[in-house]
N, C-alpha and C positions, 0 to 999 in steps of 0.2 A: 579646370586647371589652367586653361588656355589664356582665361579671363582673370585669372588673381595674376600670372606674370605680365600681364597688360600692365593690369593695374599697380603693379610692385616698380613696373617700370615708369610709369607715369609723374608715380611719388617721388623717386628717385630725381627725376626729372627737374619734378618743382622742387625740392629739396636743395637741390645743386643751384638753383636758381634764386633762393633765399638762403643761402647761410654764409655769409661770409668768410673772409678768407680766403677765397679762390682769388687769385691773384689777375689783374688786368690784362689781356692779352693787342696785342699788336694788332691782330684781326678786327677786334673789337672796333678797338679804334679807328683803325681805315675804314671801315665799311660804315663807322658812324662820320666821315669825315668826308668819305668821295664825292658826295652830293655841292661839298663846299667849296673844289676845285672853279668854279667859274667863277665864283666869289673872288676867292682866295688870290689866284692870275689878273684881276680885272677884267673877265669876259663880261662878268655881269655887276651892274652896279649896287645889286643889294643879295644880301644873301637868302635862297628857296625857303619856302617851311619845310622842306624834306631836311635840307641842311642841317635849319637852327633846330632841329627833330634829333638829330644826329649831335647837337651840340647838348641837346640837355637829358640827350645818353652818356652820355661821354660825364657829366654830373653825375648821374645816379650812379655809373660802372666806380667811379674813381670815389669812394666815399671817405679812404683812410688813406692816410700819410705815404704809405708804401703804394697803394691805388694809383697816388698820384702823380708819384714823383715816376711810376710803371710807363702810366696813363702822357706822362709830359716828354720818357721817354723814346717810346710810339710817336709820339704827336713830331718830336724834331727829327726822329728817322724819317718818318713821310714827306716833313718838308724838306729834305735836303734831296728827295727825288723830285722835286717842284723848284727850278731855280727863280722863274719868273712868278714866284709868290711877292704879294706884296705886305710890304713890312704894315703900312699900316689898315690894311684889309684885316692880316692876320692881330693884327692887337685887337683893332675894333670889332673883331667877331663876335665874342661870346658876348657882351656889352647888346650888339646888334639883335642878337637871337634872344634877349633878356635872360639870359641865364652866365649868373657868375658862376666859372668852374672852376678859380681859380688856379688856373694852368694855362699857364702862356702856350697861345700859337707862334712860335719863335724856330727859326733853325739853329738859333745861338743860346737859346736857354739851358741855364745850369738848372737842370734839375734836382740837385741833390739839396737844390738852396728853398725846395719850395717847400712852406712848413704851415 
């Protein structure tokens, strides 16, 4: 008995992790995102592979229209806790990590504009 609610819990698991719908959370986002802070500031001149790891999560999480515009934003709440971001670190990011996510790294982005 012990071993089928394992297992019932397992599926559940992968289940929730394939079905779309589940809307993009905030969390997501920052934890795919924190590694990009030394980027992002100018501590460091190129952005980690943990980063651009984090950036082409940030793709696969944000797949539909509402993902995105979730997904962008997550993305301007964070940077508005980062004042020393810079504008053109954060444009040339996703470009940098070779993944278009279509979602501006911006503290000024109009989200509702992203289609």
């Amino acid at each position: 008995m012990k071993g089928v609610a394992i297992s019932m819990l397992v599926m559940l698991a992968i289940v929730q992790l394939v079905v779309p719908g589940e809307a993009v959370d905030c969390g997501q986002v920052n934890s795919s995102l924190a590694t990009c802070i030394p980027f992002l500031t100018g501590s460091d001149a190129s952005p980690s592979a943990s980063c651009c790891a984090g950036i082409k999560n940030i793709k696969t999480l944000a797949q539909t229209l509402a993902d995105k515009r979730a997904a962008c934003e997550c993305i301007k709440t964070a940077a508005a806790h980062y004042p020393n971001i810079k504008d053109d670190a954060a444009s040339s990011l996703p470009k940098r990590c070779g993944a278009d996510i279509n979602i501006p790294i911006s503290k000024t982005t109009n989200c509702q504009a992203i289609n």
